[in-house]
C-alpha positions as CSV (number, residue, x, y, z in Angstrom):
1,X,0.0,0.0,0.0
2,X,1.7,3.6,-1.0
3,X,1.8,6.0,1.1
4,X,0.5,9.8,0.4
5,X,3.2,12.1,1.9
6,X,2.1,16.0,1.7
7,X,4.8,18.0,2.0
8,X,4.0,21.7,3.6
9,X,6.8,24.3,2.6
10,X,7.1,28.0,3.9
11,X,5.1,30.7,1.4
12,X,8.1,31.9,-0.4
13,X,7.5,35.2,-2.1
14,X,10.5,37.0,-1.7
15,X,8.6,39.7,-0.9
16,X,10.7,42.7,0.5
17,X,9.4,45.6,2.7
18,X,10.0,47.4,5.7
19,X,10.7,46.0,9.1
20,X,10.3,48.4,12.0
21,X,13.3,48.3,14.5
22,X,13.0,51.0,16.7
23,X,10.9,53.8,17.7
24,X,12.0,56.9,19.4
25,X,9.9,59.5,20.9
26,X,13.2,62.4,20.4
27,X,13.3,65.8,22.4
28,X,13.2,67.5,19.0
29,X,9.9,68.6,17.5
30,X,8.7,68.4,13.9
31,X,11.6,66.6,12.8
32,X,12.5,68.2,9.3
33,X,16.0,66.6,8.2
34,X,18.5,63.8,8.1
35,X,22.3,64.1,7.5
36,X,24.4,61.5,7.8
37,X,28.3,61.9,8.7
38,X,29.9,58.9,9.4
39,X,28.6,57.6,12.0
40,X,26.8,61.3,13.1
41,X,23.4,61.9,12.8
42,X,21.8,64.8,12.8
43,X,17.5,66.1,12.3
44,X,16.8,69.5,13.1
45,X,13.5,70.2,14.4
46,X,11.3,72.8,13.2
47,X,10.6,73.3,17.3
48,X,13.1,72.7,20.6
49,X,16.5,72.3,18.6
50,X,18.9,69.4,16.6
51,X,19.1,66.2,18.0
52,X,22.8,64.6,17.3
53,X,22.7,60.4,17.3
54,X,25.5,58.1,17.6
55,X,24.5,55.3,14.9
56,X,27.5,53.1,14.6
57,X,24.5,50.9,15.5
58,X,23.0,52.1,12.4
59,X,19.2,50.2,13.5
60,X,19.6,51.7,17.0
61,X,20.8,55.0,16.7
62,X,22.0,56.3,20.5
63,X,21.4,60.2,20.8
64,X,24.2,62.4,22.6
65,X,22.7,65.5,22.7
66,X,19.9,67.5,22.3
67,X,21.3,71.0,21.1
68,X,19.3,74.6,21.0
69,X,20.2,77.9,19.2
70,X,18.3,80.5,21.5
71,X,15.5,82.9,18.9
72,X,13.4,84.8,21.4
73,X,11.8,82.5,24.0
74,X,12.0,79.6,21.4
75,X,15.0,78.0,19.7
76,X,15.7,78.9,15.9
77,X,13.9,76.4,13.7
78,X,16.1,73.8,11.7
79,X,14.5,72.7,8.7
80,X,17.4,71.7,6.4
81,X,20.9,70.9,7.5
82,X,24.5,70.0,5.2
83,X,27.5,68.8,7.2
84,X,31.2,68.9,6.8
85,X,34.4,67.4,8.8
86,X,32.7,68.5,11.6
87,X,30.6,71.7,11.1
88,X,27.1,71.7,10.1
89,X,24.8,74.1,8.4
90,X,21.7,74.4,9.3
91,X,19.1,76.6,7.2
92,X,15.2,77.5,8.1
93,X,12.8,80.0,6.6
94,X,12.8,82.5,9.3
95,X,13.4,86.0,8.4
96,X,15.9,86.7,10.9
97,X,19.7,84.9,11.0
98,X,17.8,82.0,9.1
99,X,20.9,80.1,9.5
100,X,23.0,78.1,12.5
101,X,26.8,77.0,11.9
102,X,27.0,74.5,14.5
103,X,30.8,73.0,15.3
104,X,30.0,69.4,16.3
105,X,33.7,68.1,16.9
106,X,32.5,67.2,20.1
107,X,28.8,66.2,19.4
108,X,28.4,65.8,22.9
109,X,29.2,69.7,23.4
110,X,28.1,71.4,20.2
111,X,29.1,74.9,19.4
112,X,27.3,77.8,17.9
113,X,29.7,79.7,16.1
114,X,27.4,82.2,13.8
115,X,24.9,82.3,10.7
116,X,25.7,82.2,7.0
117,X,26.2,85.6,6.3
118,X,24.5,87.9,3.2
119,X,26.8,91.0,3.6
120,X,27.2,92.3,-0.2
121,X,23.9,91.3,-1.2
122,X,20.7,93.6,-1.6
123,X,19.0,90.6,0.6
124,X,17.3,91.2,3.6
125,X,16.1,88.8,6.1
126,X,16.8,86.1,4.0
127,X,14.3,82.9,4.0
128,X,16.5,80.3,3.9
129,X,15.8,76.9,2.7
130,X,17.4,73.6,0.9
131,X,21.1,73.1,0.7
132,X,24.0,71.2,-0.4
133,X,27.9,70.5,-0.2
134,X,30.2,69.5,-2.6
135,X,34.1,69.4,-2.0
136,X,34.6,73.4,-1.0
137,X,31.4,74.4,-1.8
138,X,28.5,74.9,-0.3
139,X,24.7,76.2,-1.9
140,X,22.0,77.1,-0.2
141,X,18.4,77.8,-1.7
142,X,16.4,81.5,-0.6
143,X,13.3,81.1,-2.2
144,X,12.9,84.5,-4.2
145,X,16.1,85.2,-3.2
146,X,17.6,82.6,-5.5
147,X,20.8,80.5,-4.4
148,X,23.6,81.4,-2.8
149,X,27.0,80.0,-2.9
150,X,29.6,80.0,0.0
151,X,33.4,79.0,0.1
152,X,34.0,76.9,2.9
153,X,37.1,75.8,2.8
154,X,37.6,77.2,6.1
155,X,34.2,75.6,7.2
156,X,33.6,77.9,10.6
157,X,33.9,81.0,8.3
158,X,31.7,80.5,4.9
159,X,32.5,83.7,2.3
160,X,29.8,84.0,0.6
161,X,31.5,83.9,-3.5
162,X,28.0,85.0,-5.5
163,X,25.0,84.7,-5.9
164,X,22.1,83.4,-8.5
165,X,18.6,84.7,-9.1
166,X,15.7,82.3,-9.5
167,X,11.8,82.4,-8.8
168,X,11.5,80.4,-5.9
169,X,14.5,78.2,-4.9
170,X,13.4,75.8,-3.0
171,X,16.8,73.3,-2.9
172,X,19.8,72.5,-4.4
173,X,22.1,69.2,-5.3
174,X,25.4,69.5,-6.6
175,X,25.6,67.1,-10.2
176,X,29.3,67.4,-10.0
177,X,32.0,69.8,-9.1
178,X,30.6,72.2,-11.9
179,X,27.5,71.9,-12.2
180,X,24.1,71.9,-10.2
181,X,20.7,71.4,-10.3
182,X,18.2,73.7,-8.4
183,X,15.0,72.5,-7.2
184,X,12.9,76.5,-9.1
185,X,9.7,75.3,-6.8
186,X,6.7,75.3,-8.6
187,X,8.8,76.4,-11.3
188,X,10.9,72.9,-11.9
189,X,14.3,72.5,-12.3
190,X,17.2,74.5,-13.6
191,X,20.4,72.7,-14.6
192,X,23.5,74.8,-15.1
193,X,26.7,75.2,-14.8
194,X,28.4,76.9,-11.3
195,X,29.7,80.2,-11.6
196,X,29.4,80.6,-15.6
197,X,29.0,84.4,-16.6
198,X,29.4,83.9,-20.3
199,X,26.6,83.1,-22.6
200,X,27.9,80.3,-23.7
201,X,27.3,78.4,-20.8
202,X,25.9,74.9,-20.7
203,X,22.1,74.3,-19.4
204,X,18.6,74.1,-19.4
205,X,15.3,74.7,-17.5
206,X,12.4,72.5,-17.5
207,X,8.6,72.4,-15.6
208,X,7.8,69.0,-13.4
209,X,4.3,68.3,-13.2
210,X,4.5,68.9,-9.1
211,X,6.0,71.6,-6.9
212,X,10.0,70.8,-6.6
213,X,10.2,69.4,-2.9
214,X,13.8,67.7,-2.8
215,X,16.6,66.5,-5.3
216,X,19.2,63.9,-5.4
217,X,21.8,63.2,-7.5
218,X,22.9,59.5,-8.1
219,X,25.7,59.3,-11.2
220,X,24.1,60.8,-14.4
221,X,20.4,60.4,-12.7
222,X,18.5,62.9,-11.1
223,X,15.5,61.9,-9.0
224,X,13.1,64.5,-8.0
225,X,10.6,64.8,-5.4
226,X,6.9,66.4,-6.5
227,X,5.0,66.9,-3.7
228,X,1.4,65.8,-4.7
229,X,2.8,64.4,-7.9
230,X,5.6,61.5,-6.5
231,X,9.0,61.0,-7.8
232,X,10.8,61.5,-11.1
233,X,13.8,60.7,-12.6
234,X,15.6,62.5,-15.3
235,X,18.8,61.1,-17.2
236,X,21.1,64.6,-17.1
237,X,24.3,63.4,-18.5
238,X,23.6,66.3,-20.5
239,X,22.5,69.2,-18.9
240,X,21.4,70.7,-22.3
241,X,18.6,67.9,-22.6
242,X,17.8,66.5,-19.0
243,X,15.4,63.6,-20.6
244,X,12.5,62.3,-18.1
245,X,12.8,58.1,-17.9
246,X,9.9,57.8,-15.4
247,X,7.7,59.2,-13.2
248,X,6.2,57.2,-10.1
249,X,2.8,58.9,-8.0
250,X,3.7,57.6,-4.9
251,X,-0.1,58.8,-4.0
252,X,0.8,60.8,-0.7
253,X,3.4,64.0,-0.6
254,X,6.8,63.4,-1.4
255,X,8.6,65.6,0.5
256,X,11.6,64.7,0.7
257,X,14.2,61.6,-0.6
258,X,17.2,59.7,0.2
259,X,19.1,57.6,-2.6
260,X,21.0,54.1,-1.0
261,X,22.2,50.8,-2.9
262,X,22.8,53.0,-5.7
263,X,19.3,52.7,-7.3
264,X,16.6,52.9,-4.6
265,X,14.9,56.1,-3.4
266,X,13.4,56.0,0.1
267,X,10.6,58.7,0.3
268,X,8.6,60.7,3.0
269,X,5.6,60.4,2.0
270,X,3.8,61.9,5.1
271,X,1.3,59.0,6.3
272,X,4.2,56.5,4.9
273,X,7.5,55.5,3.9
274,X,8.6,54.5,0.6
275,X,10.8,52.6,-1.4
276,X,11.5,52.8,-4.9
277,X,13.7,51.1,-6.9
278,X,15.0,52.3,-10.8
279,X,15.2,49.1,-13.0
280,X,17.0,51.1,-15.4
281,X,13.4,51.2,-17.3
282,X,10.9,52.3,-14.9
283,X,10.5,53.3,-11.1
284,X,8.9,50.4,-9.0
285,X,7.5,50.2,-5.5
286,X,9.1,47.6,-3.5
287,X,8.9,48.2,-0.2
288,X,6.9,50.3,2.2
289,X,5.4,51.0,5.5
290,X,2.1,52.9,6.5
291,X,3.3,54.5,9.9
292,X,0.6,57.2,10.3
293,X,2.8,59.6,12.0
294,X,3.5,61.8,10.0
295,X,6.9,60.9,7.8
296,X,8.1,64.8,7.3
297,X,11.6,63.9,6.2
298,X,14.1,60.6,5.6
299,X,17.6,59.4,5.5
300,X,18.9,55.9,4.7
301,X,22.2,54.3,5.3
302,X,22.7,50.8,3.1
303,X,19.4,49.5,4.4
304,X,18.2,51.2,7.1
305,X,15.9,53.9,6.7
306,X,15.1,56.6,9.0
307,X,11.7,58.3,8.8
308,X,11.9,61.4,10.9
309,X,8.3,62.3,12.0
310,X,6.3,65.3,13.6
311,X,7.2,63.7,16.9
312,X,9.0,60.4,16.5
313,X,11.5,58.9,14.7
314,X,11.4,55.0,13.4
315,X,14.3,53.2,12.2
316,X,13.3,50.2,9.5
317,X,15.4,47.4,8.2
318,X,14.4,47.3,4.6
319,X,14.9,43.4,2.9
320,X,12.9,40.3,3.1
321,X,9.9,39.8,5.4
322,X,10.2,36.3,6.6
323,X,7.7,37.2,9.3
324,X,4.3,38.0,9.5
325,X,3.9,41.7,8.3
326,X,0.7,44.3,9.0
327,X,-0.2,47.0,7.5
328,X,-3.3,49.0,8.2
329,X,-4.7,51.5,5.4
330,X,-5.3,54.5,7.8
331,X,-3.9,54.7,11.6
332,X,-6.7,57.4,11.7
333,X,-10.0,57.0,10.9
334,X,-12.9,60.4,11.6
335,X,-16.5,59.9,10.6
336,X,-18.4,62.6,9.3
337,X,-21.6,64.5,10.5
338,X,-24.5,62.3,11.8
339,X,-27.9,62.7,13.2
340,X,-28.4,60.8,16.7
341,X,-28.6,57.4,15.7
342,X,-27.5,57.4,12.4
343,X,-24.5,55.0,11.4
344,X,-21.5,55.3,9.2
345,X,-18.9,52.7,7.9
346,X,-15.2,53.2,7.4
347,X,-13.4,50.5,5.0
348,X,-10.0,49.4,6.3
349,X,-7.7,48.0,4.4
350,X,-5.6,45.1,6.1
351,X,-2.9,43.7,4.5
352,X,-0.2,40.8,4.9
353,X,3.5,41.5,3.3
354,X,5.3,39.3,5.0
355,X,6.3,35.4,4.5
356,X,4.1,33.9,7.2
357,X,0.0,33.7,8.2
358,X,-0.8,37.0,9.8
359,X,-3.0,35.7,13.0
360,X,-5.2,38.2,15.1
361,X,-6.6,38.6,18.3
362,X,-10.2,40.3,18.3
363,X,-9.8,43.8,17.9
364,X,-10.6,45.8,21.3
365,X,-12.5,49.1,20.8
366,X,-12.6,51.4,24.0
367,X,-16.0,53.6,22.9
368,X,-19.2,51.8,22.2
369,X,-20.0,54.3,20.0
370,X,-17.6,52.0,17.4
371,X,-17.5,48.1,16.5
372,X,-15.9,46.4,13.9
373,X,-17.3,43.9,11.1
374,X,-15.5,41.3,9.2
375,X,-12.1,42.1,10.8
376,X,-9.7,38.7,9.8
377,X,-8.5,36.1,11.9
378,X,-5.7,35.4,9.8
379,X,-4.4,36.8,6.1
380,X,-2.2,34.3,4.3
381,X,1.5,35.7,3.1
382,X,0.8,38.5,0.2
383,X,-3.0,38.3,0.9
384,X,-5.7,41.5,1.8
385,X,-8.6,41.9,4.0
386,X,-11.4,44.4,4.2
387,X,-12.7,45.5,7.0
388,X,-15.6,47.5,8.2
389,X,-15.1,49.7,11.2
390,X,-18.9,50.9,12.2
391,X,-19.8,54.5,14.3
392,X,-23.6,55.2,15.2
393,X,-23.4,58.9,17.0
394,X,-25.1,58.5,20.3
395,X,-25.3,61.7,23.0
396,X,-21.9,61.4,23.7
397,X,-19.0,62.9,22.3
398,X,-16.9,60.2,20.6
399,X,-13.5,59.7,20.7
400,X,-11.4,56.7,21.4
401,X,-9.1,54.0,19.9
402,X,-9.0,50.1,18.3
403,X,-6.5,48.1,19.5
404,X,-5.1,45.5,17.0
405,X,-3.3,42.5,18.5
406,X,-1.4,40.4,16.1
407,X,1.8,38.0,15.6
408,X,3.9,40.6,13.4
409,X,6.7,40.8,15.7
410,X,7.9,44.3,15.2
411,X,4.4,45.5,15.6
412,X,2.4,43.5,17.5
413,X,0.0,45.8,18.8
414,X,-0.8,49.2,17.3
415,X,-3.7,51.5,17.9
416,X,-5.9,53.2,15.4
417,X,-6.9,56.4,16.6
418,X,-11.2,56.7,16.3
419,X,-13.0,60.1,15.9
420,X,-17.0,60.2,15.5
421,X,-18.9,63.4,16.2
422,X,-18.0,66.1,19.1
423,X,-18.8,69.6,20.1
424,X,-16.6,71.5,17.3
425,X,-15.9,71.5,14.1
426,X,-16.1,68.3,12.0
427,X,-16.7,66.9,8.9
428,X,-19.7,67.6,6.8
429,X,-20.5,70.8,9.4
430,X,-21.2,74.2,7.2
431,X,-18.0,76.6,7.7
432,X,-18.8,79.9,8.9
433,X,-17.9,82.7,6.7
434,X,-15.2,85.1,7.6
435,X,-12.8,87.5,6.3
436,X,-9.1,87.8,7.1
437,X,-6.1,89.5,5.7
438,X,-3.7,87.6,3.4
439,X,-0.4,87.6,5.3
440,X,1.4,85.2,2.5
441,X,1.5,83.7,-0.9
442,X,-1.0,86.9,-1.9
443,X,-2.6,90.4,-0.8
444,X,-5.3,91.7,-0.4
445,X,-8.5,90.0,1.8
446,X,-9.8,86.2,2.0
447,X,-13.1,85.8,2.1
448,X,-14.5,82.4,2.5
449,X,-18.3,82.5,0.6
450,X,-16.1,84.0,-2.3
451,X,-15.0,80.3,-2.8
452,X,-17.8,78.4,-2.9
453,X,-17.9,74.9,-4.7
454,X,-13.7,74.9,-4.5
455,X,-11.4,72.8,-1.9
456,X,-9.9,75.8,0.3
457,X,-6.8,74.9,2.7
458,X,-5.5,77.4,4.7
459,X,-2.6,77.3,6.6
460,X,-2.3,79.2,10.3
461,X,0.8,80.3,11.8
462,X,1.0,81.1,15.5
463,X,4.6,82.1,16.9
464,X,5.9,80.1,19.4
C-alpha cells in the first residue's frame, strides 16, 4: 500500500518591505532633516533644537545630545541641514539669521559659532531653505532670493562667492564639481553650470508636473521629489537635454528623498515610507510602510531607513519579510456629520506582506460608540482583508481608539486612533464665513463665501 506524503513548505515570495526596529519619541519637534556623517546623525526640528545620534548601531541610533540655538523664548527652527568634517549648516525659513553654523567636533558639546552671512547682497532677512555641499562648496536655496554660494574651505567661516537669481529656490544638489541642479519650486528645475557668466554656458530649464520638494543626485540620474505628484527621474548626462525616464505617483506628498544601494529612493511620503527602486526602465515600488505619524523627512544608510516624523522617529530594516507583516490603510479614521442614531462605515484595508500567516486577536474598541465587522482572523503571506469599522453617533462625544493584536513581531500591537462626532468643528458641518487679511503667498482680503464649490486649505501660523 503507498503512502501519500504531503509536504508543507514555507510561502516563499521574496517579498521585500519594511521592518520596524525601533521607535523613538526624540526631544526634537517636527523633525525636518537627516544628514548623515559617518557615524553622526543629525534632524533639526522645526521646534526645541537638533538632535545629534551616535549610529554606529545604524538600527539603533543612541542620541548624545539634544542641542538649542536661542531665537526669542524659542530655539531657531532647523529645517534643512548640510555637514562637513565637523561643522554643520543648518538653514530654516525665518526671516531673521535663518541660519546656525553649528561645530559638532565634540557632538556631545556642540558649538554655535554664527549664521551664514548675506553681507554684499541687496537681501534682507533672507528665508533660507534647501542646501547642499560639494568638496569646497557649499549652496543654499532662498526662495525668491535665488541660491547662494559660500566658500567653505575654512568651514567655521563661509565667504559667501556670488549669488544666482531664480523664482522660488526651494533646494539645491550639486551634479558634479561644476555643475548643479536647483529644485525652481513650482517652477521645476534648472540645470547649469556653477559660476558661468558667459553666454555660452551649458544648461537648461524644465517644468515638473509637481511643486519641486527635494533632489538627489545618483551618477548621471536625477531623481526629484513632487509633492502631490511623486517622484521622477531624469537622465542629465547632459545638462542641455535632461530627458524624463519615469515618473512614479507615490499617491501621498513626497517631501523629501534619500538615494541608497545606488538605485533605490526612500521617500517621505507623510502617512508613509517608501521605497522605490530604478530598473533602469521604470521606477517600481518595493517596499513600504504605513506608519501614520506623519513621515516629514528621511535618510537611509545601506538599508536602514530613517523616517523622521512630527514627533517620532522610526528606524526600518528594509529586505525580506520572513515574518508575519501588518499594514493597516489608515492609523486614523474620523466619521463625518451624523444625526443621533445614524450610522456610518469606514473601510480598512488590512494587509499581509510578510512570509508567514498573519493571526489576530479580536480587535478591542474602548467607545461603544464603534464596533468592527469582518475584521480577519488570519491573512495568508501576500494576501488583503477588508474590514468595516462601524460608528452610530449617540449623545456622547466620541472619541477613542481600536487596539489591534497580532503575531507581526515588530508591531504587534498598534492602535488606530477613532473620531465620531464632538462639540466642534467636524466633517460635513457648514463653515462659517469670515474674512481675514492675506499675510502670505498673496494680498489683499480672504473671504471664504467667495470660494464656494472649490477645496480651500488654509494654513495658520502662530509664533511660538
Amino acid at each position: 500500500m503507498k503512502k501519500i506524503v504531503l509536504l508543507f513548505l514555507p510561502f516563499l515570495c521574496f517579498a521585500k518591505n519594511l521592518a520596524l526596529e525601533n521607535r523613538f519619541n526624540p526631544p526634537a519637534r517636527e523633525l525636518m532633516d537627516v544628514e548623515i556623517i559617518g557615524d553622526i546623525m543629525i534632524i533639526p526640528g522645526n521646534l526645541d533644537g537638533y538632535d545629534f545620534y551616535d549610529i554606529s548601531n545604524p538600527t539603533d541610533p543612541t542620541l548624545i545630545t539634544n542641542f538649542e540655538v536661542p531665537m526669542g523664548n524659542r530655539s531657531l527652527p532647523g529645517l534643512w541641514v548640510s555637514a562637513a568634517d565637523s561643522v554643520a549648516y543648518f538653514t530654516c525659513r525665518t526671516r531673521q539669521d535663518g541660519s546656525a553654523i553649528i561645530n559638532f567636533s565634540d557632538p556631545s558639546n556642540p558649538e554655535h559659532i554664527g549664521s551664514l552671512s548675506v553681507s554684499g547682497t541687496n537681501i534682507n532677512n533672507p528665508s533660507f531653505e534647501g542646501s547642499d555641499i560639494y568638496g569646497d562648496m557649499l549652496a543654499v536655496a532662498a526662495h525668491e532670493d535665488g541660491v547662494l554660494f559660500y566658500d567653505i574651505s575654512d568651514p567655521i567661516n563661509p565667504e559667501l562667492n556670488y549669488s544666482r537669481s531664480c523664482e522660488n529656490a526651494w533646494t539645491v544638489a550639486f551634479v558634479d564639481s561644476n555643475h548643479i541642479a536647483i529644485g525652481n519650486g513650482e517652477f521645476g528645475v534648472i540645470l547649469e553650470e556653477i559660476s558661468c557668466i558667459i553666454d555660452s554656458c551649458d544648461g537648461s530649464s524644465f517644468l515638473t508636473q509637481g511643486s519641486v520638494k527635494d533632489l538627489e543626485v545618483q551618477d548621471s540620474l536625477l531623481f526629484i521629489a513632487e509633492g502631490s505628484h511623486g517622484i521622477s527621474v531624469y537622465e542629465i548626462s547632459n545638462i542641455n537635454e535632461p530627458v524624463l525616464l519615469d515618473q512614479f505617483d507615490t499617491q501621498g506628498l513626497a517631501n523629501k528623498i534619500a538615494v541608497f544601494d545606488s538605485n533605490k529612493i526612500a521617500v517621505s511620503d507623510w502617512l508613509d515610507v517608501k521605497i522605490l527602486e530604478w530598473t533602469g526602465e521604470t521606477l517600481e515600488l518595493v517596499g513600504y510602510k504605513r506608519t501614520g505619524k506623519r513621515t516629514m523627512a528621511i535618510g537611509a544608510r545601506d538599508s536602514v531607513i530613517y523616517s523622521a516624523e512630527w514627533q517620532h522617529l522610526q528606524t526600518f530594516s528594509f529586505g525580506e519579510i520572513e515574518e508575519a507583516d501588518l499594514d493597516i490603510s489608515s492609523w486614523d479614521i474620523s466619521f463625518p456629520v451624523l444625526e443621533t442614531g445614524e450610522s456610518d462605515t469606514f473601510d480598512l484595508l488590512v494587509e499581509n506582506n510578510g512570509q508567514f500567516p498573519l493571526g489576530f486577536s479580536p480587535p478591542f474598541l474602548n467607545h461603544n460608540d464603534f464596533y468592527t465587522l469582518n475584521f480577519p482572523e488570519y491573512i495568508e503571506p501576500g494576501d488583503t482583508a477588508l474590514a468595516q469599522i462601524i460608528y452610530t453617533k449617540s449623545n456622547q462625544n466620541a472619541s477613542g481608539v481600536m487596539r489591534i493584536t497580532s503575531n507581526d513581531p515588530d508591531e504587534s500591537e498598534i492602535e488606530v486612533l477613532l473620531v465620531g462626532n464632538y462639540d466642534g468643528g467636524i466633517v460635513g458641518l457648514d463653515a462659517p464665513d469670515f474674512t481675514l487679511p492675506i499675510a502670505a503667498n498673496g494680498s489683499g482680503d480672504f473671504t471664504l463665501s467667495d470660494h464656494l464649490g472649490q477645496i480651500v486649505v488654509i494654513a495658520f501660523f502662530a509664533p511660538g
